[in-house]
PyMOL Python script that loads the backbone (N, CA, C, O; Angstrom):
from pymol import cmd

cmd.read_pdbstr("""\
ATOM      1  N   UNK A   1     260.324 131.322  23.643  1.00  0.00           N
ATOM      2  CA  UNK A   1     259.730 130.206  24.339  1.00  0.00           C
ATOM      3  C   UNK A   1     260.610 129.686  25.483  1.00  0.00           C
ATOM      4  O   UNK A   1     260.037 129.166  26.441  1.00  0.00           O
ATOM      5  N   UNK A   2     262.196 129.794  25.472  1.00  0.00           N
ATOM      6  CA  UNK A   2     262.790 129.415  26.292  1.00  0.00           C
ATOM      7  C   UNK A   2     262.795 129.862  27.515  1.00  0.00           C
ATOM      8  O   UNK A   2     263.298 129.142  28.378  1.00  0.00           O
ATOM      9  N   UNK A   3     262.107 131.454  27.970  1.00  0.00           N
ATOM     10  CA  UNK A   3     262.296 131.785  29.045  1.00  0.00           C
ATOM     11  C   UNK A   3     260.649 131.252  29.981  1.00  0.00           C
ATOM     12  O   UNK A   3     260.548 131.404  31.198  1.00  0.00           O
ATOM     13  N   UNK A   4     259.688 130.736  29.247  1.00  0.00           N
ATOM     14  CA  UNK A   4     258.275 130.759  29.180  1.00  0.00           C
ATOM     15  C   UNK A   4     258.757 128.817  29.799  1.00  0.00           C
ATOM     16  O   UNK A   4     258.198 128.404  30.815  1.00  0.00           O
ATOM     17  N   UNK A   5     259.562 128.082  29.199  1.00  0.00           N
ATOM     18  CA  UNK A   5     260.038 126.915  29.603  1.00  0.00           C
ATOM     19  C   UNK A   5     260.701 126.730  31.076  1.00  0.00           C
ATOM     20  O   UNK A   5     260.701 125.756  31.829  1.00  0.00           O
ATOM     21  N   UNK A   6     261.252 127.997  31.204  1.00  0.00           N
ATOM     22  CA  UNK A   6     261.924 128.193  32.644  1.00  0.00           C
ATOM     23  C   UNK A   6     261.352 128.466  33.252  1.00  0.00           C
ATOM     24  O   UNK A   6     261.530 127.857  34.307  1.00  0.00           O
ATOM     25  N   UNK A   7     260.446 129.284  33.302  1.00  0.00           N
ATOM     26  CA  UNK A   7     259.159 129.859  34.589  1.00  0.00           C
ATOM     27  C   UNK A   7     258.150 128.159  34.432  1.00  0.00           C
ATOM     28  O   UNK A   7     257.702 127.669  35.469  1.00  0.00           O
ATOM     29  N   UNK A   8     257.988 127.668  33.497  1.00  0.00           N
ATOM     30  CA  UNK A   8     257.431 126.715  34.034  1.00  0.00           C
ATOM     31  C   UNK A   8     258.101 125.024  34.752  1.00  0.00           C
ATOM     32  O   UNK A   8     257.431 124.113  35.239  1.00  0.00           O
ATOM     33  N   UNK A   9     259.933 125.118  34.530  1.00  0.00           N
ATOM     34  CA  UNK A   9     260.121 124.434  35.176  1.00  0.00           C
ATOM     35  C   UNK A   9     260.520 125.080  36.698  1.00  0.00           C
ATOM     36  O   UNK A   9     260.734 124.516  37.771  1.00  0.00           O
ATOM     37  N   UNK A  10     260.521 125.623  36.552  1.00  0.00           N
ATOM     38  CA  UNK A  10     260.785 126.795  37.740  1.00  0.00           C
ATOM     39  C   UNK A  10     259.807 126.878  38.931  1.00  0.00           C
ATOM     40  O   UNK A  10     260.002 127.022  40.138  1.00  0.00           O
ATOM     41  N   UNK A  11     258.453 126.710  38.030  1.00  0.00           N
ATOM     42  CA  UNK A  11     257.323 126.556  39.110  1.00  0.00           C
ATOM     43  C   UNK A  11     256.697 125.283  39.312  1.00  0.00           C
ATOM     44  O   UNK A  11     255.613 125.362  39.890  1.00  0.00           O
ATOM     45  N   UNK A  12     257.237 123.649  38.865  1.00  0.00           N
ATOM     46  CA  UNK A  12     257.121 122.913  39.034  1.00  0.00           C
ATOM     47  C   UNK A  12     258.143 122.281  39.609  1.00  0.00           C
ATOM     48  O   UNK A  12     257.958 121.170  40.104  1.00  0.00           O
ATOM     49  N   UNK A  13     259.222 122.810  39.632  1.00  0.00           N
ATOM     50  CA  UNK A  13     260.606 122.089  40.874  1.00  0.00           C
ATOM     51  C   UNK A  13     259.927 123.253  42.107  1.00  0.00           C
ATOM     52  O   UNK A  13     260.166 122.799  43.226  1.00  0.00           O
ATOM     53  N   UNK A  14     259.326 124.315  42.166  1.00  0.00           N
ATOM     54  CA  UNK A  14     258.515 125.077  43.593  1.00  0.00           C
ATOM     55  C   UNK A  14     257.777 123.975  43.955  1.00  0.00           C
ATOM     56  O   UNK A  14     257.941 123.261  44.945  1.00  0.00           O
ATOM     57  N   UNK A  15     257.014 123.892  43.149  1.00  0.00           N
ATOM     58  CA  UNK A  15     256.065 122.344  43.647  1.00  0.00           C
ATOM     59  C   UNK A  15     256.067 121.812  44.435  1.00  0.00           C
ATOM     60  O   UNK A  15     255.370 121.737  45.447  1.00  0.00           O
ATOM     61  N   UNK A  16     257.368 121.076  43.846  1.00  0.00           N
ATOM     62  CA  UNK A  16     258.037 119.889  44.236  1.00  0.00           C
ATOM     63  C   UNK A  16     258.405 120.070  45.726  1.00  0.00           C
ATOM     64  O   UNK A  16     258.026 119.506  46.753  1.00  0.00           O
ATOM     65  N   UNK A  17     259.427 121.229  45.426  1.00  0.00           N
ATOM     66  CA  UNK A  17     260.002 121.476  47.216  1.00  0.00           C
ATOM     67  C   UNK A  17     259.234 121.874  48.521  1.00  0.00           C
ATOM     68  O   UNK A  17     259.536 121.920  49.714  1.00  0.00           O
ATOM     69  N   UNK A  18     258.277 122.102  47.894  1.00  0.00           N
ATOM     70  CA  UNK A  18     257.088 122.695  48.813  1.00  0.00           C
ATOM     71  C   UNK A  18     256.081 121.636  49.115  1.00  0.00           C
ATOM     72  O   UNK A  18     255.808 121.683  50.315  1.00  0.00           O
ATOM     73  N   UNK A  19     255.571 120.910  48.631  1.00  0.00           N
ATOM     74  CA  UNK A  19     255.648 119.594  48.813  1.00  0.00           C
ATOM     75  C   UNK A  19     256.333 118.342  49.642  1.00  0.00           C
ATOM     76  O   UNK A  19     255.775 117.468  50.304  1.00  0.00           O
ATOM     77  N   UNK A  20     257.997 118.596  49.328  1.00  0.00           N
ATOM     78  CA  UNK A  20     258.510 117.995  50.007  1.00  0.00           C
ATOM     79  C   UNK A  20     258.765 118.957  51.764  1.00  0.00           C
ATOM     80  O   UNK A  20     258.994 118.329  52.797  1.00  0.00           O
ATOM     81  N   UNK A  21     258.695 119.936  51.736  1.00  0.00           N
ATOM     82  CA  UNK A  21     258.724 120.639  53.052  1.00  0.00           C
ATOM     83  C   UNK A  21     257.433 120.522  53.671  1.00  0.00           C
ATOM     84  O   UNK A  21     257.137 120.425  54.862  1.00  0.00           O
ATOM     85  N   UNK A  22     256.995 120.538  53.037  1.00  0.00           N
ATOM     86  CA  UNK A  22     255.033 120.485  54.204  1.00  0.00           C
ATOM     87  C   UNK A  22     254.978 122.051  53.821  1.00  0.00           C
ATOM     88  O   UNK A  22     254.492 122.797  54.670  1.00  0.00           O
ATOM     89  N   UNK A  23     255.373 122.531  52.777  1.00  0.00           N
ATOM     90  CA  UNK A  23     254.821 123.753  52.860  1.00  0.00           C
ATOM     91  C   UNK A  23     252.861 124.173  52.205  1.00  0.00           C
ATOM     92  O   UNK A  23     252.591 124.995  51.329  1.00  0.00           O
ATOM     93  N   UNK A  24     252.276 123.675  52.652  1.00  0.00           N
ATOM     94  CA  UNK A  24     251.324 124.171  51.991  1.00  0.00           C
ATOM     95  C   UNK A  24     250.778 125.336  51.291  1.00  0.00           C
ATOM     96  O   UNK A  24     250.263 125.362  50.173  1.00  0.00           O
ATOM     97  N   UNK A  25     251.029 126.612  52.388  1.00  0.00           N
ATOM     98  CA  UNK A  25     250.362 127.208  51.692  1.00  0.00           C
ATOM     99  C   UNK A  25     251.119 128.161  50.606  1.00  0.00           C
ATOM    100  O   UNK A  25     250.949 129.380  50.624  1.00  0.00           O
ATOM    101  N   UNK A  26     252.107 127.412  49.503  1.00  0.00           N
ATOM    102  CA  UNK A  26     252.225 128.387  48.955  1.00  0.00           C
ATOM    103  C   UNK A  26     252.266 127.279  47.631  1.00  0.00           C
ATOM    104  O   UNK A  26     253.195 127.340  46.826  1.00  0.00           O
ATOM    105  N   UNK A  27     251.214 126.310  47.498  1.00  0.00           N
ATOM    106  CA  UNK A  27     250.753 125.465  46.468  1.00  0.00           C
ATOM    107  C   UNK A  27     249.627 126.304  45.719  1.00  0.00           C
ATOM    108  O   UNK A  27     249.638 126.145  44.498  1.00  0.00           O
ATOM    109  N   UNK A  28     248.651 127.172  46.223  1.00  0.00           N
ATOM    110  CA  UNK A  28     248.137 127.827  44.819  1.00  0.00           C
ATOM    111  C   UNK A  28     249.128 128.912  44.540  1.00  0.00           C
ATOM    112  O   UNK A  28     248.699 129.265  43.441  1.00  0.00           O
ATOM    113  N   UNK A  29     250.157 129.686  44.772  1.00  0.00           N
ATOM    114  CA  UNK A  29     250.738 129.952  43.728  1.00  0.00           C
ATOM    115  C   UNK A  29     251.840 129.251  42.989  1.00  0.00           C
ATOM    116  O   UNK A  29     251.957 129.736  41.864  1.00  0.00           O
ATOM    117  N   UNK A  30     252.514 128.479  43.178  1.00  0.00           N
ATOM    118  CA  UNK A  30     253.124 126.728  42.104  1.00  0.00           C
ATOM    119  C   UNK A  30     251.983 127.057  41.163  1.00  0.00           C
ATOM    120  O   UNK A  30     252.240 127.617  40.097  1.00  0.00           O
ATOM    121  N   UNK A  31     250.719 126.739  41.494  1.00  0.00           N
ATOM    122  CA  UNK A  31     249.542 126.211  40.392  1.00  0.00           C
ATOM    123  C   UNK A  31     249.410 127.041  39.113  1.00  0.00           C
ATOM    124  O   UNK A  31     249.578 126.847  37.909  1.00  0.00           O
ATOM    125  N   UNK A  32     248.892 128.438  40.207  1.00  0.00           N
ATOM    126  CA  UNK A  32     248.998 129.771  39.141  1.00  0.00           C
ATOM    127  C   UNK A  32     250.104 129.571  38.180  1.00  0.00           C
ATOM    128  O   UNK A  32     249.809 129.168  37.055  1.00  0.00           O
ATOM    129  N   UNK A  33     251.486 129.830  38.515  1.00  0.00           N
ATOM    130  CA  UNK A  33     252.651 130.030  37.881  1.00  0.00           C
ATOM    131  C   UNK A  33     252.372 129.043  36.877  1.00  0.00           C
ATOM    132  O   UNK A  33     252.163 129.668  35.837  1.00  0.00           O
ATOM    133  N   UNK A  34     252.254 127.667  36.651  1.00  0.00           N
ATOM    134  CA  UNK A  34     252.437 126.610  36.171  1.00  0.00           C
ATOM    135  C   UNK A  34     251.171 126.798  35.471  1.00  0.00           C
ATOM    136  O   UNK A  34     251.507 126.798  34.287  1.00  0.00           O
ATOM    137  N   UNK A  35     250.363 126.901  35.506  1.00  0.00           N
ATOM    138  CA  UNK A  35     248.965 127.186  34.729  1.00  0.00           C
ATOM    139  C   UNK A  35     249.178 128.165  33.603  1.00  0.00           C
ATOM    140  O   UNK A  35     249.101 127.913  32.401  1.00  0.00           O
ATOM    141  N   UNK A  36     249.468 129.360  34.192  1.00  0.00           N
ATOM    142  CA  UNK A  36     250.162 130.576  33.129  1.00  0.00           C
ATOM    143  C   UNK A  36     251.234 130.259  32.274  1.00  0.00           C
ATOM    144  O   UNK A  36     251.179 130.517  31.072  1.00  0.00           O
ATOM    145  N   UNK A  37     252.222 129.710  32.810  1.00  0.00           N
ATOM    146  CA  UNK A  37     253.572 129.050  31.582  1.00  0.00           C
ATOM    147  C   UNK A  37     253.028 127.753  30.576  1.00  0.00           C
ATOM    148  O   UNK A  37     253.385 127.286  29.494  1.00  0.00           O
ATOM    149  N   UNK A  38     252.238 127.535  31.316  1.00  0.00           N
ATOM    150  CA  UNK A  38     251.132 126.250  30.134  1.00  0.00           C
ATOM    151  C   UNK A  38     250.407 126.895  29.369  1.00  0.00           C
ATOM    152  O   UNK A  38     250.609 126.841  28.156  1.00  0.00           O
ATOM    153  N   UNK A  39     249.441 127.617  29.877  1.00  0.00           N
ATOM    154  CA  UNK A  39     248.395 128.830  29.022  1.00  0.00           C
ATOM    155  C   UNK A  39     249.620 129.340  27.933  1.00  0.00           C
ATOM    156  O   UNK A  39     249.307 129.007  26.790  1.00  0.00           O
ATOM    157  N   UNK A  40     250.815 129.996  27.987  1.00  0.00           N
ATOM    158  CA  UNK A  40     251.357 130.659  27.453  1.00  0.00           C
ATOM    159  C   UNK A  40     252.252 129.974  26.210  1.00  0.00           C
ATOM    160  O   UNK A  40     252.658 130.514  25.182  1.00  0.00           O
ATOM    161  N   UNK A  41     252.410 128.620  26.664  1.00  0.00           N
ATOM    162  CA  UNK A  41     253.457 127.581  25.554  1.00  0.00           C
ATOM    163  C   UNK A  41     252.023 126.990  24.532  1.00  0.00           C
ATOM    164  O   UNK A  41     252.054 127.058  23.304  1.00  0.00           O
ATOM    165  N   UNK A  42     251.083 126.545  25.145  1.00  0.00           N
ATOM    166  CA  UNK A  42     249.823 126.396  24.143  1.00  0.00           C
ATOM    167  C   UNK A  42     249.341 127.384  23.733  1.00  0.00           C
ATOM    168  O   UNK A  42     249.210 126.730  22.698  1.00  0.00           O
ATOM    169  N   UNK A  43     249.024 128.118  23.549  1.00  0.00           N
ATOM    170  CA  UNK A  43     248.633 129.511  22.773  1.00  0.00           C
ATOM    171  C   UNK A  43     249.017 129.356  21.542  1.00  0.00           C
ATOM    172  O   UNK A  43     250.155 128.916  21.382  1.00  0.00           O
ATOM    173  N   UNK A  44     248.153 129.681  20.285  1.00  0.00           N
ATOM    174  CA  UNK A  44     248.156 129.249  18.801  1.00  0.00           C
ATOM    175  C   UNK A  44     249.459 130.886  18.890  1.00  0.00           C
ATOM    176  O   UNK A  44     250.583 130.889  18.389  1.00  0.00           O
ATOM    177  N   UNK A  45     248.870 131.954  19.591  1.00  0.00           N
ATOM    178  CA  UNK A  45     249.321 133.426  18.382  1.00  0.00           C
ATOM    179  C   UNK A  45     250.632 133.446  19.077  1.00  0.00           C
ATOM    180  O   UNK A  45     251.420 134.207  18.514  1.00  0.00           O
ATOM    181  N   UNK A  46     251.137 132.822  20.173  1.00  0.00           N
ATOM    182  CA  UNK A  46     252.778 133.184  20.540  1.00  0.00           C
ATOM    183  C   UNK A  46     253.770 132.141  19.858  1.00  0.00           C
ATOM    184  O   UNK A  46     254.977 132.144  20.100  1.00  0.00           O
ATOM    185  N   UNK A  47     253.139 131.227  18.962  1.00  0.00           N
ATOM    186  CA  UNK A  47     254.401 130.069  18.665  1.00  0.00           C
ATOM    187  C   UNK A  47     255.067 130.688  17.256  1.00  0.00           C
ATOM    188  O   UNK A  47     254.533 131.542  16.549  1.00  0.00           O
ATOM    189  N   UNK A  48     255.898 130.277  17.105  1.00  0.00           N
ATOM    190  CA  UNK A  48     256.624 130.828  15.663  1.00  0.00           C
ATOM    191  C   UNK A  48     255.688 129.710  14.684  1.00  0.00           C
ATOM    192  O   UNK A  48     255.439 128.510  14.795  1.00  0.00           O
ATOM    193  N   UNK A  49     255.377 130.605  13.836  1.00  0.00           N
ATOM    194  CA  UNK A  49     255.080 130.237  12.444  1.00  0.00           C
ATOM    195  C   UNK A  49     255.748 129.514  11.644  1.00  0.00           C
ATOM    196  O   UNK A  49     256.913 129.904  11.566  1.00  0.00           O
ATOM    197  N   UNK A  50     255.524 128.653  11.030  1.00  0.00           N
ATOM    198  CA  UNK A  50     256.521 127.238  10.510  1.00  0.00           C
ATOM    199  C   UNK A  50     256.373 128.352   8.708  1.00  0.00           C
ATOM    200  O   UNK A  50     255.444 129.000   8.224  1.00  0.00           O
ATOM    201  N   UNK A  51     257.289 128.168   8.410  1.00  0.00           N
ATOM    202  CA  UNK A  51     257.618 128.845   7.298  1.00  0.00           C
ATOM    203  C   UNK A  51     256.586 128.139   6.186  1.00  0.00           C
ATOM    204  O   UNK A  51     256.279 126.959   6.021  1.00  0.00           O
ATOM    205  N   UNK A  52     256.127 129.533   5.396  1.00  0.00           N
ATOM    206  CA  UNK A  52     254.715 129.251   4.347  1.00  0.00           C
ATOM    207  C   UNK A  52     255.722 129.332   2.868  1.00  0.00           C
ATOM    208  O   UNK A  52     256.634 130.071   2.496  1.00  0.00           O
ATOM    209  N   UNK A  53     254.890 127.964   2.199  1.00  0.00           N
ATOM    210  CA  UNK A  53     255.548 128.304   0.557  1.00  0.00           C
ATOM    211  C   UNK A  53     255.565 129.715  -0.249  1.00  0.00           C
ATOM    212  O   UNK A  53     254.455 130.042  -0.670  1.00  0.00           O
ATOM    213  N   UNK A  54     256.194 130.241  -0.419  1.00  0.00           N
ATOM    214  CA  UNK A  54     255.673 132.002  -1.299  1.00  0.00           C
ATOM    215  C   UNK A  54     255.241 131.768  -2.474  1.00  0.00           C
ATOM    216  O   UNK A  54     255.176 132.869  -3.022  1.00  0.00           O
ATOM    217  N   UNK A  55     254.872 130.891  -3.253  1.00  0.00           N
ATOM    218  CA  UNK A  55     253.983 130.723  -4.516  1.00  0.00           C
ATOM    219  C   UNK A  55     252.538 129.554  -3.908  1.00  0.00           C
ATOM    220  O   UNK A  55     252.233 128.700  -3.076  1.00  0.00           O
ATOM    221  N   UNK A  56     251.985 130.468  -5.253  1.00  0.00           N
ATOM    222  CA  UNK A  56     250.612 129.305  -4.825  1.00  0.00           C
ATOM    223  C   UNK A  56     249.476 129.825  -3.857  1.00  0.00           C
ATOM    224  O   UNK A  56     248.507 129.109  -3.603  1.00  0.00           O
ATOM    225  N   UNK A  57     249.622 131.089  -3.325  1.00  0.00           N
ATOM    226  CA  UNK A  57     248.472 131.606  -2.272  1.00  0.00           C
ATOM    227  C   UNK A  57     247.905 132.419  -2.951  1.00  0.00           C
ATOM    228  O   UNK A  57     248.561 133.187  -3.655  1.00  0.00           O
ATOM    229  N   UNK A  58     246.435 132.463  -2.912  1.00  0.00           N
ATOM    230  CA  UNK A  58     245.267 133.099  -3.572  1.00  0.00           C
ATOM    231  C   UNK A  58     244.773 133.572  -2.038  1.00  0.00           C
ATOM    232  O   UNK A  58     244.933 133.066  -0.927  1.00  0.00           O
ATOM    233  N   UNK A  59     244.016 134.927  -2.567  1.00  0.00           N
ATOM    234  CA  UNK A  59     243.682 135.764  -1.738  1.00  0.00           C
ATOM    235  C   UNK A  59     241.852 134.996  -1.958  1.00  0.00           C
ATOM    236  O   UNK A  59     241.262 134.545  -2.940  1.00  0.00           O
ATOM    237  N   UNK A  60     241.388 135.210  -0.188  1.00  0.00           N
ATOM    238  CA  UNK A  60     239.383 134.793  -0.843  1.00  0.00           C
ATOM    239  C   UNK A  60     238.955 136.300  -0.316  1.00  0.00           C
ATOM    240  O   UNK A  60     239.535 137.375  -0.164  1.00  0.00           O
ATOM    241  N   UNK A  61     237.856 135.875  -0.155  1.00  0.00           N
ATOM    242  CA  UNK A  61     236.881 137.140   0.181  1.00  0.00           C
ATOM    243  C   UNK A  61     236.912 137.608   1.202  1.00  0.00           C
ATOM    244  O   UNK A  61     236.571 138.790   1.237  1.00  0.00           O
ATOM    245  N   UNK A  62     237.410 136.805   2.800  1.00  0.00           N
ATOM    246  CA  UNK A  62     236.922 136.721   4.037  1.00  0.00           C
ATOM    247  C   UNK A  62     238.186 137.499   4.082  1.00  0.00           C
ATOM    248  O   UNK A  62     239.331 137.294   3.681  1.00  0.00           O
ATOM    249  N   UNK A  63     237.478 138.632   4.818  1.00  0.00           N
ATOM    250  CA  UNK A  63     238.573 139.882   6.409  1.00  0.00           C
ATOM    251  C   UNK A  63     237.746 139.574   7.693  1.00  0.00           C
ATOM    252  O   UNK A  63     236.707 138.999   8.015  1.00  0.00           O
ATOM    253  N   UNK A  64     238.601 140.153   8.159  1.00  0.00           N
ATOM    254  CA  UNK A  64     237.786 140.708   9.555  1.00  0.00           C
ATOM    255  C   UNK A  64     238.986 141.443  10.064  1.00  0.00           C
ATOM    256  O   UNK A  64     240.101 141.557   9.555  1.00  0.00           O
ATOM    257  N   UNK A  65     238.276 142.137  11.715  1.00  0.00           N
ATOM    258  CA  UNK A  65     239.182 142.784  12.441  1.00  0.00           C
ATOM    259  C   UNK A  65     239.617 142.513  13.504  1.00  0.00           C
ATOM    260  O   UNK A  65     239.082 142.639  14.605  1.00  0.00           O
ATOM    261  N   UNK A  66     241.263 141.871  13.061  1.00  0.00           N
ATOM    262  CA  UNK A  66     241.688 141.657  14.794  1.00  0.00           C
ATOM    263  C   UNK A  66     241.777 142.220  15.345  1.00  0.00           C
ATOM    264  O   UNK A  66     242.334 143.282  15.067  1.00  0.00           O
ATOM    265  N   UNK A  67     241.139 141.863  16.963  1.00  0.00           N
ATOM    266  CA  UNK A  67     240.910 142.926  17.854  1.00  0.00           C
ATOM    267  C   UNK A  67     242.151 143.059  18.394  1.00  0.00           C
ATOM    268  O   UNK A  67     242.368 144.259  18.220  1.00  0.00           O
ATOM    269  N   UNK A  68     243.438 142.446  19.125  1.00  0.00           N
ATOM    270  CA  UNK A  68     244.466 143.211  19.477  1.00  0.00           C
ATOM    271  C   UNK A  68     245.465 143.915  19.007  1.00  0.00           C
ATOM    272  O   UNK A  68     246.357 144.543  19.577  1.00  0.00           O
ATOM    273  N   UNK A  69     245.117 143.670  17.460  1.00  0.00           N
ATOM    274  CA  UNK A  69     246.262 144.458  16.625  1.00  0.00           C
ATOM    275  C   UNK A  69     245.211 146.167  16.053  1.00  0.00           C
ATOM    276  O   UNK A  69     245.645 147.318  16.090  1.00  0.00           O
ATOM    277  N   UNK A  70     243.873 145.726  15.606  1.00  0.00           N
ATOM    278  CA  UNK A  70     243.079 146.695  15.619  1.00  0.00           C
ATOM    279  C   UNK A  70     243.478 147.059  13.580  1.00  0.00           C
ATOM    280  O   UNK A  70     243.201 148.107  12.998  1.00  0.00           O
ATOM    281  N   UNK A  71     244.104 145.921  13.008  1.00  0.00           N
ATOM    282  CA  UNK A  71     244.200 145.382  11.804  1.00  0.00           C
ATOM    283  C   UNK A  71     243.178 144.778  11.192  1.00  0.00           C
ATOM    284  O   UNK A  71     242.868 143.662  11.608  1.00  0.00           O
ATOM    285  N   UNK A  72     242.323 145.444   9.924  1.00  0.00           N
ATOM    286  CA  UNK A  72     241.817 144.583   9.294  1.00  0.00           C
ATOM    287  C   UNK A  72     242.814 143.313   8.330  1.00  0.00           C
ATOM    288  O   UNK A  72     243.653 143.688   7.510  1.00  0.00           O
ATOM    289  N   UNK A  73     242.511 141.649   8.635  1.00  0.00           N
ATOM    290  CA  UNK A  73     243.087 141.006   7.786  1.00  0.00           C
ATOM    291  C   UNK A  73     242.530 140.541   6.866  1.00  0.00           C
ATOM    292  O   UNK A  73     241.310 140.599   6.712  1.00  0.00           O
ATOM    293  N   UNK A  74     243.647 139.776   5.780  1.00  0.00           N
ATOM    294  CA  UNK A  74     243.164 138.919   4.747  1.00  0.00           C
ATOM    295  C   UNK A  74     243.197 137.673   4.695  1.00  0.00           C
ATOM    296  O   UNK A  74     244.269 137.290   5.164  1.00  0.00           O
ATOM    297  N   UNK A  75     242.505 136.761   4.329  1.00  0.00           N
ATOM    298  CA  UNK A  75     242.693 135.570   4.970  1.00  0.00           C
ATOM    299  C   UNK A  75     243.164 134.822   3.391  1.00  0.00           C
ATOM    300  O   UNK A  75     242.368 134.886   2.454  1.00  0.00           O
ATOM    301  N   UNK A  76     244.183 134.300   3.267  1.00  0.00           N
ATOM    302  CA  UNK A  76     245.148 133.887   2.138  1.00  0.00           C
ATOM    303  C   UNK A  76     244.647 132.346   2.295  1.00  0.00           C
ATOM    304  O   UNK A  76     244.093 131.847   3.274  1.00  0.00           O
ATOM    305  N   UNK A  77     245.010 131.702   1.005  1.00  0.00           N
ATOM    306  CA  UNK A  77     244.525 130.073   0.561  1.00  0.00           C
ATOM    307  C   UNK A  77     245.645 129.023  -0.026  1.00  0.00           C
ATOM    308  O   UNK A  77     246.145 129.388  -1.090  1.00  0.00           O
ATOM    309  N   UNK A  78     246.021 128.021   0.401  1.00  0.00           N
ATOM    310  CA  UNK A  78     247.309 127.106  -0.758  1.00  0.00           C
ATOM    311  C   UNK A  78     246.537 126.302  -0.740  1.00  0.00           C
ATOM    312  O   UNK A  78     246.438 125.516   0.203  1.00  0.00           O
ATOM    313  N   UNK A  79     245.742 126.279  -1.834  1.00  0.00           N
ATOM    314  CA  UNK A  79     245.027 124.841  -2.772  1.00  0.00           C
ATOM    315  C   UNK A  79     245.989 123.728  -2.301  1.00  0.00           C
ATOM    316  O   UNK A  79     245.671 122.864  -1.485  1.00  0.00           O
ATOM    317  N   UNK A  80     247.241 123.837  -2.916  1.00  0.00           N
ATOM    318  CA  UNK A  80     248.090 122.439  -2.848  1.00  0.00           C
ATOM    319  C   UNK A  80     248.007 121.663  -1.240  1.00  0.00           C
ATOM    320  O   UNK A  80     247.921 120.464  -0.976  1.00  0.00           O
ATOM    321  N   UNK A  81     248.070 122.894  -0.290  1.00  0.00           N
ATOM    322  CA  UNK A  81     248.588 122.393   0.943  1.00  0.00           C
ATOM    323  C   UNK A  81     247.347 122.308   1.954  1.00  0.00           C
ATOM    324  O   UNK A  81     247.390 121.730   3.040  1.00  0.00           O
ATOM    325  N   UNK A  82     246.318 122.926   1.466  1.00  0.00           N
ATOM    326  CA  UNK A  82     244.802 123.694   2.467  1.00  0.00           C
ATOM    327  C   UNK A  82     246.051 124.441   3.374  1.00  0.00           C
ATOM    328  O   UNK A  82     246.886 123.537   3.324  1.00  0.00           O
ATOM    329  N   UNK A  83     246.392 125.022   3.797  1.00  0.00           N
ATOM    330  CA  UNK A  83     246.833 125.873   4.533  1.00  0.00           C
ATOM    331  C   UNK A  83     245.961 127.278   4.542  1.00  0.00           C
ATOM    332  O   UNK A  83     245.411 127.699   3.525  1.00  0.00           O
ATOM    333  N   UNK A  84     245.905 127.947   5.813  1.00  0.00           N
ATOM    334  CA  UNK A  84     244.737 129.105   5.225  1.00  0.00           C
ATOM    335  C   UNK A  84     245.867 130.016   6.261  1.00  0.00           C
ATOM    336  O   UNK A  84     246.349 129.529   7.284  1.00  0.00           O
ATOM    337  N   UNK A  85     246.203 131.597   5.702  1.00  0.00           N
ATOM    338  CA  UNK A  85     247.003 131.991   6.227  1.00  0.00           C
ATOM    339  C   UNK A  85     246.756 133.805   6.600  1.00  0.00           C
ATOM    340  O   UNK A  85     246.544 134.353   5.518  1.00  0.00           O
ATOM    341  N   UNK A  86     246.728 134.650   7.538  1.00  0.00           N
ATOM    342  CA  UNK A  86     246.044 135.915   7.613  1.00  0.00           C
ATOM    343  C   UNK A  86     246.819 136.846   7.996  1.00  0.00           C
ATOM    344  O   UNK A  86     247.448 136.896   9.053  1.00  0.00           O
ATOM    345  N   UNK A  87     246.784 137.841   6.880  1.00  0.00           N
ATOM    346  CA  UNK A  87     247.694 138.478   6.430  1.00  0.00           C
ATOM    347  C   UNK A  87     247.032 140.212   6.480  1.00  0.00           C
ATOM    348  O   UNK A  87     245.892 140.330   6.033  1.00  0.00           O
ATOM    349  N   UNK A  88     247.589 141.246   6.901  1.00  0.00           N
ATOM    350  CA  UNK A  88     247.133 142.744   7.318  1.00  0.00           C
ATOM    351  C   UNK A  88     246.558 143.235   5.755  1.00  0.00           C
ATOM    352  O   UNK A  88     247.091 143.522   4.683  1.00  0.00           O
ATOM    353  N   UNK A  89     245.801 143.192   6.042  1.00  0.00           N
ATOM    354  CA  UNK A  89     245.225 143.843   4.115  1.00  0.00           C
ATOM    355  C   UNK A  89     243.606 144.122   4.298  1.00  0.00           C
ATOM    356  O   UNK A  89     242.936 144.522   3.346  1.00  0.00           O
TER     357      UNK A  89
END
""", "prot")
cmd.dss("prot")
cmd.show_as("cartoon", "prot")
cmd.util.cbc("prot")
cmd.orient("prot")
């Protein structure tokens, strides 16, 4: 995430200076850049996973197939926590 933090302060101090120069036209790409390092820090599948309890998960019925891994998963259950968690099976 740290280098994904730098391209986006990276393209918001561009902004800035370009801005402060009268540079216009090189404000849609600032935007792009800064749009993409946002797209990329919000994204559910690139953040690290906060560590899951290892007791207590029951397997249900529901798979499917993720399409960029091309993995059928399993979709795992913690009663205690509702946590629902999907796992290659």
């Amino acid at each position: 995430m740290r280098p994904v933090a730098g391209l986006l302060a990276l393209s918001l101090a561009g902004l800035l200076i370009a801005a402060a120069l009268g540079c216009w036209q090189v404000w849609p790409l600032g935007v792009m850049g800064t749009l993409l390092a946002l797209s990329v820090l919000v994204e559910r599948r690139y953040r690290r996973r906060p560590e899951l309890p290892e007791t207590g998960w029951e397997p249900t019925s529901e798979k499917f197939l993720d399409e960029d891994t091309g993995q059928v998963m399993q979709v795992w259950y913690h009663p205690g926590t509702g946590q629902r968690d999907y796992r290659p099976g």
